[in-house]
C-alpha positions in Angstrom: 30.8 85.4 91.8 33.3 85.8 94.8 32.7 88.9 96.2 36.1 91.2 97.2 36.7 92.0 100.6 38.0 95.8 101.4 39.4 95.3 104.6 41.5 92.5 105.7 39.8 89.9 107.9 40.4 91.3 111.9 41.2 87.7 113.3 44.1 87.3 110.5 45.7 90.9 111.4 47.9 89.7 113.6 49.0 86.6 111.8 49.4 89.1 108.8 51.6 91.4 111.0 53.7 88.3 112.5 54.3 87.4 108.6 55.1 91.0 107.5 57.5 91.4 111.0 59.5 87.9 109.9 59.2 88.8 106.7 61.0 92.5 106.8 63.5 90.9 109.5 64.3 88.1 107.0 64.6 90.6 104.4 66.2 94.2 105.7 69.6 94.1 106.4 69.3 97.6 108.3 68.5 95.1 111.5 72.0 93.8 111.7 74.4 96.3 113.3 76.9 97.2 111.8 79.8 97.1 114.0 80.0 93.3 114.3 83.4 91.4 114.7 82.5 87.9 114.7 84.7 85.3 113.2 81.6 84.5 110.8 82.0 87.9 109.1 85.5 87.9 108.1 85.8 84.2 107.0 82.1 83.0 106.1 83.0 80.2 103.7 82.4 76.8 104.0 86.2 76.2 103.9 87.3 78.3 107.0 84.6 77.1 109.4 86.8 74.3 111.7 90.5 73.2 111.1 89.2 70.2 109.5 87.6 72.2 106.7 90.3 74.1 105.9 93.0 71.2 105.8 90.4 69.9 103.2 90.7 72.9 101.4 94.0 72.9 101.5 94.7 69.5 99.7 92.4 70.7 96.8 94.2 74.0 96.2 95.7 73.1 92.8 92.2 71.9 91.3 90.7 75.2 93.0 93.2 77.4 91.6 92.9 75.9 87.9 89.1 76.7 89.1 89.8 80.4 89.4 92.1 80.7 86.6 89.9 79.4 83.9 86.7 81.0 85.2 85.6 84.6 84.5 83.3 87.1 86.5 80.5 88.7 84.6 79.1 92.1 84.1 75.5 91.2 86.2 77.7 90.0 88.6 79.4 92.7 89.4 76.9 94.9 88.5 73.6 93.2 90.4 75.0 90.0 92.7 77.8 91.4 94.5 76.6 94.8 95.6 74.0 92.8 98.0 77.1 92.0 99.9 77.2 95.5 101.5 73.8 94.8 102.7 73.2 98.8 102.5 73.5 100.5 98.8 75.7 103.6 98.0 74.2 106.7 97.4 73.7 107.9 93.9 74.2 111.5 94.6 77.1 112.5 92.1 76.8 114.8 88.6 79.8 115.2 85.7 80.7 118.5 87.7 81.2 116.4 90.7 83.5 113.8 88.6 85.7 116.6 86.7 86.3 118.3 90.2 87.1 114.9 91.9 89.5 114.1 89.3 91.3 117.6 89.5 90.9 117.4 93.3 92.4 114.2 93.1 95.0 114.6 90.4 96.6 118.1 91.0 98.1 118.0 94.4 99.2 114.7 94.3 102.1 114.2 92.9 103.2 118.2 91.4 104.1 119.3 94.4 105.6 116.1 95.8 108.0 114.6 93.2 108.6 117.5 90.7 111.5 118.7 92.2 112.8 115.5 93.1 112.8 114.3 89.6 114.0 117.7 88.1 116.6 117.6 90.4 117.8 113.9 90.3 116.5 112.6 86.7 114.8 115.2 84.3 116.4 119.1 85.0 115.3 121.7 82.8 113.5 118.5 80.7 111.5 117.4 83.7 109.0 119.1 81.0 109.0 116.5 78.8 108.6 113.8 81.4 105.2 115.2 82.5 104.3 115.1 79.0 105.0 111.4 78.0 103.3 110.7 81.1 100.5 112.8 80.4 100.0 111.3 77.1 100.1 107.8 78.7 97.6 109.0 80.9 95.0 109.5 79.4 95.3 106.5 77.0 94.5 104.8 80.2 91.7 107.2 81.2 90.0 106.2 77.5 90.4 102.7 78.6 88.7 103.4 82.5 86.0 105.4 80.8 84.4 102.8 78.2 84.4 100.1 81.3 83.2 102.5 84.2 80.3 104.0 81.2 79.1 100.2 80.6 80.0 99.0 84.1 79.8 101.5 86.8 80.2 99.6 89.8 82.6 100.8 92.5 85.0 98.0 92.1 87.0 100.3 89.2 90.0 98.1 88.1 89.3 95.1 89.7 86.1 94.4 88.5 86.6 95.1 84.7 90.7 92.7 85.1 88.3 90.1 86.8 85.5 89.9 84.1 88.0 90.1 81.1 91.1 88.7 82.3 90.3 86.0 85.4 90.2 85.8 89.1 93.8 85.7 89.6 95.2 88.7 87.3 92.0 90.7 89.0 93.8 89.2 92.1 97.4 90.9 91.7 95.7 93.7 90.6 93.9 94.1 93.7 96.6 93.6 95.9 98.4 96.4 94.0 95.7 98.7 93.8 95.5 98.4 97.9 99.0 98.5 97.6 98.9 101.6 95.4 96.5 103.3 97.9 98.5 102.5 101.0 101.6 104.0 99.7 99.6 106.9 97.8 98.3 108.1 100.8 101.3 107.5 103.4 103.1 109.6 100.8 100.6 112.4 100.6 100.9 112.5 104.8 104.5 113.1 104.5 104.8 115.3 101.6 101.6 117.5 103.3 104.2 117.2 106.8 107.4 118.4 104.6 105.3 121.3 103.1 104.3 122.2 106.8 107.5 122.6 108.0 109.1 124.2 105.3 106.5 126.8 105.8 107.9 127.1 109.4 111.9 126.4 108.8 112.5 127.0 105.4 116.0 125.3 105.3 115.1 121.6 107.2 111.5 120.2 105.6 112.1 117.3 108.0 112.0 120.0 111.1 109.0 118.0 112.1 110.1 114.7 112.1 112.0 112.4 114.8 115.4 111.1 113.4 115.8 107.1 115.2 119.6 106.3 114.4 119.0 102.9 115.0 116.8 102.2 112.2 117.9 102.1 108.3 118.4 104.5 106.2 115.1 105.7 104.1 112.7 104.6 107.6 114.9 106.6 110.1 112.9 110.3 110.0 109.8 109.1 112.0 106.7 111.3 111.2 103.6 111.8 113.0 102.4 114.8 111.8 101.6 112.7 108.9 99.7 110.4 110.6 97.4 113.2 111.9 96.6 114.4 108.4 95.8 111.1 107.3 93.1 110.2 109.9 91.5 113.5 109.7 91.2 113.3 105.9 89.9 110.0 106.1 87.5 110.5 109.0 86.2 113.2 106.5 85.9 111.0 103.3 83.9 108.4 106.0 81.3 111.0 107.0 79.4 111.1 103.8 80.2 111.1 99.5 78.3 114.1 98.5 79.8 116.0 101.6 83.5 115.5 100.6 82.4 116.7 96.5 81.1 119.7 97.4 84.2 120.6 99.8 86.1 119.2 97.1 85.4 121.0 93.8 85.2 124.6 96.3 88.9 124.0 97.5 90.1 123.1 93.8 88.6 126.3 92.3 90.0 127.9 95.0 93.6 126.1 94.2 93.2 126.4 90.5 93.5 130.4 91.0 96.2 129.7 92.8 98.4 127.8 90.5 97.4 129.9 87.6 99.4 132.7 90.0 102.5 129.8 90.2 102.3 129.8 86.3 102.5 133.3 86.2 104.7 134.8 88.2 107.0 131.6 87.1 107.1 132.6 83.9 107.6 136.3 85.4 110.8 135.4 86.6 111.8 133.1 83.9 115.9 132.8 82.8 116.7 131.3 80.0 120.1 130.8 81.5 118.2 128.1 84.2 117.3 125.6 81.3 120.6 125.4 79.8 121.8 122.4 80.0 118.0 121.2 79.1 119.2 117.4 79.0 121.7 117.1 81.6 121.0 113.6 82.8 120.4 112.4 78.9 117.0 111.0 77.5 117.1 108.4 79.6 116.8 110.6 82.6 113.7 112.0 81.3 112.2 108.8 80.8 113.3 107.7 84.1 111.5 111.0 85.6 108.5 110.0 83.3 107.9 107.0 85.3 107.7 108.4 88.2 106.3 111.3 87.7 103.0 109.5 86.5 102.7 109.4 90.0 100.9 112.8 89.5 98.7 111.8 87.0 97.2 108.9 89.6 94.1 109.5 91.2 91.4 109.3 87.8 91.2 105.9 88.9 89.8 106.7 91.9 87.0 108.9 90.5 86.2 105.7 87.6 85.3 103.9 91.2 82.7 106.2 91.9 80.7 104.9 89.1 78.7 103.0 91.3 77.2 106.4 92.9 77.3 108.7 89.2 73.7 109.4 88.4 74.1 109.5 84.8 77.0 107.2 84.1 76.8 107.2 80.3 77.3 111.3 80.1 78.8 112.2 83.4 82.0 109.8 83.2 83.5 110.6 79.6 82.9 114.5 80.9 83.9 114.2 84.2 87.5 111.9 83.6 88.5 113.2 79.7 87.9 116.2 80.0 89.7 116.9 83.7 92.9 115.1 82.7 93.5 116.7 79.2 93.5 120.0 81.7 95.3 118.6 83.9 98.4 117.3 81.4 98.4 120.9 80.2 98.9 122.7 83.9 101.3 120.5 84.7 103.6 120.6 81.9 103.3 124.7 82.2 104.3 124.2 86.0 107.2 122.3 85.2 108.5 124.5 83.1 107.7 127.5 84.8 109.6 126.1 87.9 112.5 124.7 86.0 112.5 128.4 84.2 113.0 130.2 87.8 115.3 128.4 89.3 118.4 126.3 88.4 117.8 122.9 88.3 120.5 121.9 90.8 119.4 124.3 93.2 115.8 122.7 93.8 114.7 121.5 96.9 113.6 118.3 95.9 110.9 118.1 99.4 109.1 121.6 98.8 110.5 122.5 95.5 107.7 125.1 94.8 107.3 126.9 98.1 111.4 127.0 98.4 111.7 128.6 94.7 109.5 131.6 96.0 111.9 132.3 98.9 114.9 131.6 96.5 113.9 134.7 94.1 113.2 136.9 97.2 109.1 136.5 97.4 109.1 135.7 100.9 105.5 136.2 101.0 104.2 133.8 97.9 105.7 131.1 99.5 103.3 130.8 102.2 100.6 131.0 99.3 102.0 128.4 97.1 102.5 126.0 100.3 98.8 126.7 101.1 98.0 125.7 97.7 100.1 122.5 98.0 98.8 121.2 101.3 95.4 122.3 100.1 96.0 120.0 96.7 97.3 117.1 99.1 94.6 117.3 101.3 92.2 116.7 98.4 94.0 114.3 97.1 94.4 112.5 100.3 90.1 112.9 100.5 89.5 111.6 96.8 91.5 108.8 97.4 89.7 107.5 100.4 86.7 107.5 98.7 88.0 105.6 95.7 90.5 103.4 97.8 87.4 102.4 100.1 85.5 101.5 97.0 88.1 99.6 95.6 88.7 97.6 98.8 84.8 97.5 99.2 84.0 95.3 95.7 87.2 93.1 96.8 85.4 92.4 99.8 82.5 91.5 98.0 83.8 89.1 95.9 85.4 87.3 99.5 89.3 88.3 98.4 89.7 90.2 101.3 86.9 89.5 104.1 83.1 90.6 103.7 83.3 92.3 107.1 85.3 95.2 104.9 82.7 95.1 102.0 79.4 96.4 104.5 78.1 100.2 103.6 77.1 102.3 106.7 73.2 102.3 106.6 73.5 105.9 107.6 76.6 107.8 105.8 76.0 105.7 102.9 79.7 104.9 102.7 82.1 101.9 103.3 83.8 102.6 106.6 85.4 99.5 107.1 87.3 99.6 104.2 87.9 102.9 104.5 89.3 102.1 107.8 91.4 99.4 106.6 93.3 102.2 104.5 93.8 104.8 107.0 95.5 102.1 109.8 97.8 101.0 107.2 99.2 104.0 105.1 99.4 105.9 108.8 101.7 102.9 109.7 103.4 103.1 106.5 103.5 107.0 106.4 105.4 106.5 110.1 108.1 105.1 109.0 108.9 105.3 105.0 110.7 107.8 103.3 109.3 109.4 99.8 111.9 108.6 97.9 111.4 104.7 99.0 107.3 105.1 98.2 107.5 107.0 94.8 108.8 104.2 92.9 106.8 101.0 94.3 104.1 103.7 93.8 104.9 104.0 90.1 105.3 100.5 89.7 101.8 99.2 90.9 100.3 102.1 88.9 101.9 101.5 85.3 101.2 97.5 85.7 97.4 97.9 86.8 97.3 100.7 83.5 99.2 98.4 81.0 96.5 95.4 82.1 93.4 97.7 81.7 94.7 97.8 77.8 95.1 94.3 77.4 91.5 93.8 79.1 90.1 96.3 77.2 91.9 94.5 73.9 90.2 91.7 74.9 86.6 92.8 75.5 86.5 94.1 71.9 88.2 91.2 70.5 86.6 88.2 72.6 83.4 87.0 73.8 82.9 83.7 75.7 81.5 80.6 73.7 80.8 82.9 71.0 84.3 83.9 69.2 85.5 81.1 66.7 88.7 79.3 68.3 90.7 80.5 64.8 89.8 83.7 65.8 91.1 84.2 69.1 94.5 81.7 68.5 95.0 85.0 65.8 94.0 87.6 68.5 96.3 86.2 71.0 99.2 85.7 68.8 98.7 89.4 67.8 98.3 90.6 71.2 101.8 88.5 72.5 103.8 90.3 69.5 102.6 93.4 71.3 103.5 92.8 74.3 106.8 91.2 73.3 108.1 93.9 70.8 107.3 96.5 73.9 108.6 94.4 76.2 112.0 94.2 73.6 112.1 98.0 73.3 112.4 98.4 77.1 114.9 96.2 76.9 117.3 97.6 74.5 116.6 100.6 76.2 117.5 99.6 79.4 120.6 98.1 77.8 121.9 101.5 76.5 121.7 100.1 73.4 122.8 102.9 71.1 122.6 100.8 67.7 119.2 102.0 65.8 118.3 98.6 64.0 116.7 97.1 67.4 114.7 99.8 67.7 113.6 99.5 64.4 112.8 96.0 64.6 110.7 96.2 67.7 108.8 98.9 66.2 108.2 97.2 62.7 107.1 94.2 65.0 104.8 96.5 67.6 103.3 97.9 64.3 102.5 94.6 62.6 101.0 93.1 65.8 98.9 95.9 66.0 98.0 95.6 62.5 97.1 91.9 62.7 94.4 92.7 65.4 93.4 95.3 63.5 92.2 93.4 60.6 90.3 91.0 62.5 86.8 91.3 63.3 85.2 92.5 66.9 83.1 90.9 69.1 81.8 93.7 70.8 81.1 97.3 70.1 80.5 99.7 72.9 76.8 101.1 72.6 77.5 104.3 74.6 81.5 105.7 74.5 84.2 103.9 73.6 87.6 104.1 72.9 88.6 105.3 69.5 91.5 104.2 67.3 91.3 100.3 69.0 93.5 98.1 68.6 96.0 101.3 67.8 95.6 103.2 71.1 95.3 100.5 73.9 98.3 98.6 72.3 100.0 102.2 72.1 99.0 102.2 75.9 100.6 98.7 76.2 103.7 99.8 74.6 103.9 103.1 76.8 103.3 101.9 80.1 106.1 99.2 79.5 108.5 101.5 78.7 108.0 103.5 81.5 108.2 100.5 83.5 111.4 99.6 82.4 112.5 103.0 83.1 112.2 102.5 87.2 115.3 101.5 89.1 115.9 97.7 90.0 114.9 98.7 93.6 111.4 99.3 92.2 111.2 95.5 90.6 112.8 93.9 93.7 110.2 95.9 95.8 107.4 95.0 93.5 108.6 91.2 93.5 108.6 91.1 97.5 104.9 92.6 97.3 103.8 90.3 94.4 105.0 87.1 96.5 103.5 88.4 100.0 100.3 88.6 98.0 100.9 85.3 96.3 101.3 83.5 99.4 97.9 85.2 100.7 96.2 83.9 97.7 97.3 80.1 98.2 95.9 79.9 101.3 93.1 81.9 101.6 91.6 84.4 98.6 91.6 81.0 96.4 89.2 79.0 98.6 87.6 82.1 99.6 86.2 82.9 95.8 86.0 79.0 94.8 83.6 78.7 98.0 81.7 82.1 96.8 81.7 80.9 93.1 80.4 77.7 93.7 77.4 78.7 95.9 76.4 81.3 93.7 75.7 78.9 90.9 74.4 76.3 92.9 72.2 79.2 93.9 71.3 79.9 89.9 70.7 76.2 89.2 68.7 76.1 92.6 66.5 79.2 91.1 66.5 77.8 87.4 64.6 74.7 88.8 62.2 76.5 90.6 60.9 78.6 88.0 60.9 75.4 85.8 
């Protein structure tokens, strides 16, 4: 019988030590610094190591990209391999109360107090009502869809990560470079809407008092603004410093903001004339529907709280709490402040850069104007914080799947948070927030928004309806027929729409042919059943989602689709000749990795 020793042998201690030393070096990535800017952390694959490596890559693009179409991501991979890319974990430090606050923070702020007036002015007038309501309703069809996926995915990459399991590398792709896309111009317009509120509050009758007019440069980039690029690098430098931190100043200042605007509701309603909404539909129906699209600009920002998954302690309970139950709120306050400002002032006599603050001063309350443009740069400035924590999370699982470089996918051993992507963020809408008007970053915001929504559907359509190597060919031939008479009949509606077709048999059709596409995926079987929350009324509520979030998009300008079809092929170009080889290098190590693995434990 071999006796057990207590104590380690004294001549192997400091063999044992050497072995543990190598052996935590090998293993803890808190020894690397983290402010490193070698060429080896923003292009680590194999293809971008020499010229010669990359010319080879080059001449097998086509058979890569065929590679990345076909292939999907998985849940464990999102959920388990990727993360290790950041080297440090995120914090789980947030509750439901934390998520409903963050949405609201989020949410109200930005886009109520930036394009209202615009659009009630322009688009909607006394109906500008009615656009917040379609949009609303939209909404949060898309927040059911974001809350099954972040409740049986929570991982910080949101949008991307669920489009890249369900729908492919390059959909996730687009996606991505319209989510950073979305974020860049979300925040530049936050910066200058927070600098047109300032100065209204100091010259009531020039919000662009604090901007610097160039002559030379085109109309719509001519008012330069760097007030704005103050309040963005404060805000983000805030978001950077720690997650908890920003919630708890967060959900204080919205309370603090939700008094306030129950005081705009109020005293709106106060000073109501029914004379003000008459006409009710002076720009027709399709100006409401126009407004609705970009208007939905101030239902954006639940997104970015569905990327805080990763860092939800309770996932499964806080997420459905936190995200349904703030934007059903939400839809309500804002319809009400709508109306109430529509109700004290005349349409046509809206500012259409500060239209709140400026309606106080127009019905002689001097005083409440200062208040409500608190409340307004107060909702901005939370909006502008919530968003760099979800844009730095969204840019942060890109980076880990090698779309973008790694260098921007590392989380700060000490703050717990992703400061090079957050970084990445605050350079580029401060550059953007410079130069562009609002008016030119409202509608490629709306754009980018309404696409990523409507592909969240369809991927959540898909998810129910499809599993890999286990649905029956018949099967999914039927579910993709169904699903292309949905998207074709929505697609037709828009069209006739956009037309000004004024005949009511092709609306009829398109409907009768929505309906029986819907209806054909609703007879078939599904493949999957969420085991926590999911969304109810599927196929009928995600395809209603398709439907809506078409619509709207057909109701933005042509200078939206030519600004989203410059984007799209910047980001195209970008994807040829790098993010392709990039993830086909990744992909492919990562199962010679598993088969590696698989060997040794057989």
């Amino acid at each position: 019988m071999t006796e057990t020793k207590s104590e380690a042998d004294p001549k192997r201690l400091p063999l044992l030590s050497s072995a543990a030393m190598v052996l935590e070096n090998s293993l803890d990535p808190l020894k690397k610094s983290y402010w490193r800017w070698s060429k080896q952390d923003f292009f680590p694959e194999p293809s971008f190591q020499n010229l010669l490596t990359y010319k080879n890559a080059l001449s097998h693009t086509f058979p890569r990209l065929k590679d990345r179409l076909l292939s999907r991501s998985t849940d464990t991979n999102e959920l388990v391999t990727l993360p290790k890319e950041s080297e440090n974990p995120m914090r789980k430090c947030l509750t439901w109360w934390d998520l409903m606050w963050l949405s609201f923070g989020s949410v109200v702020g930005s886009g109520i107090f930036v394009v209202t007036g615009q659009e009630a002015r322009y688009h909607g007038g006394p109906a500008i009502v009615l656009s917040y309501a379609v949009s609303g309703i939209s909404a949060l069809l898309s927040v059911f869809c974001y809350t099954e996926f972040a409740v049986e995915i929570p991982v910080a990459g949101g949008s991307f990560s669920f489009l890249r399991i369900e729908l492919g590398d390059l959909v996730a792709y687009l996606a991505a470079g319209n989510i950073l896309l979305e974020g860049v111009i979300g925040a530049a317009g936050l910066g200058r809407s927070w600098s047109s509120y300032f100065a209204s509050m100091i010259n009531t009758n020039n919000p662009d008092f604090l901007r610097i007019r160039i002559k030379s440069l085109p109309e719509g980039f001519d008012l330069l603004d760097p007030l704005a690029v103050v309040v963005l690098l404060v805000a983000n430098t805030i978001a950077m410093t720690g997650t908890k931190r920003t919630s708890i100043l967060n959900w204080i200042s919205s309370i603090l903001s939700g008094t306030i605007i129950l005081f705009i509701i109020v005293v709106g309603f106060i000073h109501a004339k029914s004379s003000n909404l008459v006409p009710f539909f002076p720009y027709g129906p399709k100006g409401v529907f126009r407004a609705a699209a970009v208007v939905y600009w101030s239902y954006t920002g639940f997104d970015m709280v569905a990327t805080m998954a990763e860092e939800t302690e309770k996932p499964s309970r806080d997420i459905p709490i936190g995200l349904v139950g703030s934007m059903s709120m939400i839809t309500v306050i804002y319809c009400l402040m709508a109306f109430a400002l529509t109700s004290m002032v005349k349409y046509t006599e809206i500012n259409p850069d500060a239209a709140f603050s400026v309606a106080f001063a127009q019905i002689g309350m001097n005083w409440a104007k200062y208040l409500v443009s608190i409340c307004a740069l107060k909702g901005m400035t939370t909006s502008l914080l919530v968003g760099s924590l979800g844009q730095g999370r969204y840019t942060t699982q890109i980076a880990r799947s090698h779309m973008i470089p790694p260098l921007f996918a590392l989380v700060h051993p000490k703050t717990g948070t992703p400061i090079n992507a957050t970084l990445l963020i605050t350079i580029l809408s401060a550059i953007v927030g410079f130069f562009s008007s609002l008016d030119v970053l409202s509608s490629v915001f709306s754009f980018s928004t309404l696409l990523i929504f409507m592909l969240m559907a369809i991927a959540l359509l898909v998810r129910r309806y499809h599993v890999k190597d286990v649905t029956p060919k018949s099967h999914l031939v039927k579910f993709l027929m169904s699903l292309f008479v949905i998207i074709c009949s929505s697609s037709g509606l828009t069209a006739i729409w956009g037309s000004n077709g004024r005949g009511w048999i092709g609306y009829v059709v398109t409907f009768v042919l929505w309906f029986l596409g819907t209806l054909g995926m609703a007879l078939l079987e599904k493949q999957r059943v969420p085991q926590v929350w999911g969304v109810p009324l599927v196929p009928w509520l995600p395809s209603l989602s398709i439907g809506m979030n078409l619509f709207l998009i057909g109701s933005l300008g042509h200078e939206a689709f030519l600004r989203f079809i410059i984007c799209s092929a910047v980001m195209i170009l970008y994807y040829f000749f790098v993010g392709v080889h990039a993830t086909y290098d990744v992909a492919h190590q990562n199962q010679e990795s598993s088969s590696g693995n698989a060997t040794g434990v057989i």
